[in-house]
N, C-alpha and C positions, 0 to 999 in steps of 0.2 A: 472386342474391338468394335467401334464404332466406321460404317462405311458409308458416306451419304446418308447419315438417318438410319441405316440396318443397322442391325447389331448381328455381325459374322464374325467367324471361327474358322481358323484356319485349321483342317485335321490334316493333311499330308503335303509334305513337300519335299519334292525328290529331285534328284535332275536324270533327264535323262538324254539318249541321243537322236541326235532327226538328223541326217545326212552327214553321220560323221564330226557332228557339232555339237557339243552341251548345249543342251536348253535347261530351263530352270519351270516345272512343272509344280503348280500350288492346289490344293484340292481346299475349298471355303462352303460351309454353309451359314444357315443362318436366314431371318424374317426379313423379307423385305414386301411390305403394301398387304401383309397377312400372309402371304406367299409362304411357306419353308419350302425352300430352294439349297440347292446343294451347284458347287461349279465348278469346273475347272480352269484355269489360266496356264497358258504355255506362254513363254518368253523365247521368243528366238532371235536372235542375235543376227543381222545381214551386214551389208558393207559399212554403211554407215550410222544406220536405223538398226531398231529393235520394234520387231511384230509382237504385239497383244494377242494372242486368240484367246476367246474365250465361250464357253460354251455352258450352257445353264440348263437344267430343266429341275423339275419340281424332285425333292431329297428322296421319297421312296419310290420314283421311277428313275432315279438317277443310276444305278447298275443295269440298267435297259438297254442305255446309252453310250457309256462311258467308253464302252471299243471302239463305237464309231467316233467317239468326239477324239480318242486317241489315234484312230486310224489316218480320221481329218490331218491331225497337227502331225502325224509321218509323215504325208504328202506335200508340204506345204514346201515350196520350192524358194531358194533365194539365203537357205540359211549358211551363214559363212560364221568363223569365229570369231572374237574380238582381237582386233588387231593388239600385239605384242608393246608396250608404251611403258614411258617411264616419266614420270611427271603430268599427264595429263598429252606428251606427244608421244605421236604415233609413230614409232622406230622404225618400222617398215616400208611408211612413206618418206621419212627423214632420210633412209640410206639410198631408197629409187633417186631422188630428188639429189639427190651428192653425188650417185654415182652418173645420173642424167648430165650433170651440169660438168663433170669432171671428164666425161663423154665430147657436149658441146665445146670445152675449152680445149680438149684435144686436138679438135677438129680444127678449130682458128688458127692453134698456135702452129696447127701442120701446112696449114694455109697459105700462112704470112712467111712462113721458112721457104715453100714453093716457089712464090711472089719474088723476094729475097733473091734467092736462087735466080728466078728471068732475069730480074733485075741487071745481076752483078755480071 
């Protein structure tokens, strides 16, 4: 596969977990500038964003590293799941927001019964 002009190779992809959350781990090497380079990419998923890390160094010092660069993306704070969705909305904001609004209309409709009430 072709990456900006490198030609890399995906060799492992795994998922794994960072705080209780799938992340989606890719391990790629491959030429880049004369370079062979080896990397890995963790995908972490947050509230609304997804974080890149990614972490490189040259393919036969790349087991030197690889705990720390895994150690990095355990620590990596903010990771949340992807929200629950069907069609492209987000279920979990759909239901807050209905039950939010089903909340404020209660509130009016007990309001104006009150009022009502002086009233009469």
């Amino acid at each position: 596969m072709k990456a900006g002009g490198a030609d890399v190779r995906v060799v492992d992809a795994s998922i794994r977990t960072i705080q209780g959350v799938p992340v989606a781990r890719l391990v790629s090497e491959g030429m880049m500038q004369g370079n062979d380079l080896r990397q890995v990419i963790y995908l972490i998923p947050g509230f609304k964003e997804t974080a890149a890390l990614t972490f490189t160094a040259e393919r036969r010092r790349f087991d030197e590293y690889v705990a720390v660069f895994d150690a990095a993306a355990e620590k990596t704070q903010g990771a949340r799941a992807a929200p629950l969705s069907f069609l492209g909305i987000d279920l979990g904001e759909t239901v807050r927001a209905t039950v939010v609004g089903a909340f404020i209309g209660a509130c009016i409709g007990l309001l104006k019964k009150l009022r009502s009430r002086r009233n009469a």
